[in-house]
N, C-alpha and C positions, 0 to 999 in steps of 0.2 A: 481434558484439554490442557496443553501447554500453557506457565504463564512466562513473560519475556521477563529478565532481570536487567534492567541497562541495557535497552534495545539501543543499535545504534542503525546505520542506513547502508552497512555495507553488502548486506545479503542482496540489495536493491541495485547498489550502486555495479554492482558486480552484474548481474544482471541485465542492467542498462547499457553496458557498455559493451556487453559481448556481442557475437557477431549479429543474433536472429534474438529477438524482442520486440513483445507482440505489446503492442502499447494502451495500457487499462488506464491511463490516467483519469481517463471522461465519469470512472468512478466517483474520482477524486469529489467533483462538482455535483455528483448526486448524491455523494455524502455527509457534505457540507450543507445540501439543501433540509436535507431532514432530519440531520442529527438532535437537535431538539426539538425533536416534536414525537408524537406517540408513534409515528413510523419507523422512529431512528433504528430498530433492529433489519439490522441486511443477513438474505443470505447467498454466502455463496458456491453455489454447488454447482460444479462441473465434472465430466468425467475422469476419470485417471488419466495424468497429466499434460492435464487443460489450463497448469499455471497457479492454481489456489493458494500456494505457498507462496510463488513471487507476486501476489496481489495482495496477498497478507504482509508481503515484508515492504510492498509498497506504502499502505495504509499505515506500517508501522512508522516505519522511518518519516512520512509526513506528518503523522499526529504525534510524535513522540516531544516531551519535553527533554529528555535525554542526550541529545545530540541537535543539533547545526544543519538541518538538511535544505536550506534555501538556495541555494547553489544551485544542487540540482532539480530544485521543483523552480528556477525561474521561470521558464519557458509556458508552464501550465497555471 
């Protein structure tokens, strides 16, 4: 597994704004629920290109300390 160096929010933001974005945010609030707790391991499996990678760069870009991404997580 890949690890991020200086993740920032643009693999997301790029993403977000393009035409067709299929909206995982509601993750966002189940992950926040159980992150610490003994559940906190998620997985996410879907099939080939069901989005894994822009759910990852979601996750990333919200929980990173690295970058500013409140802008675009106002809404949720």
């Amino acid at each position: 597994m890949g690890r991020f160096l200086n993740p920032d929010y643009s693999a997301f933001e790029t993403a977000l704004n393009s035409e067709i974005y299929i909206d995982k945010t509601g993750l966002l609030a189940y992950t926040n629920k159980v992150i610490n707790t003994k559940q906190a391991f998620i997985c996410n499996s879907r099939p080939r290109r069901f989005g894994k990678s822009v759910t990852a760069d979601m996750l990333t870009a919200y929980y990173s300390k690295g970058c500013d991404s409140a802008d675009i997580f106002a809404d949720y």
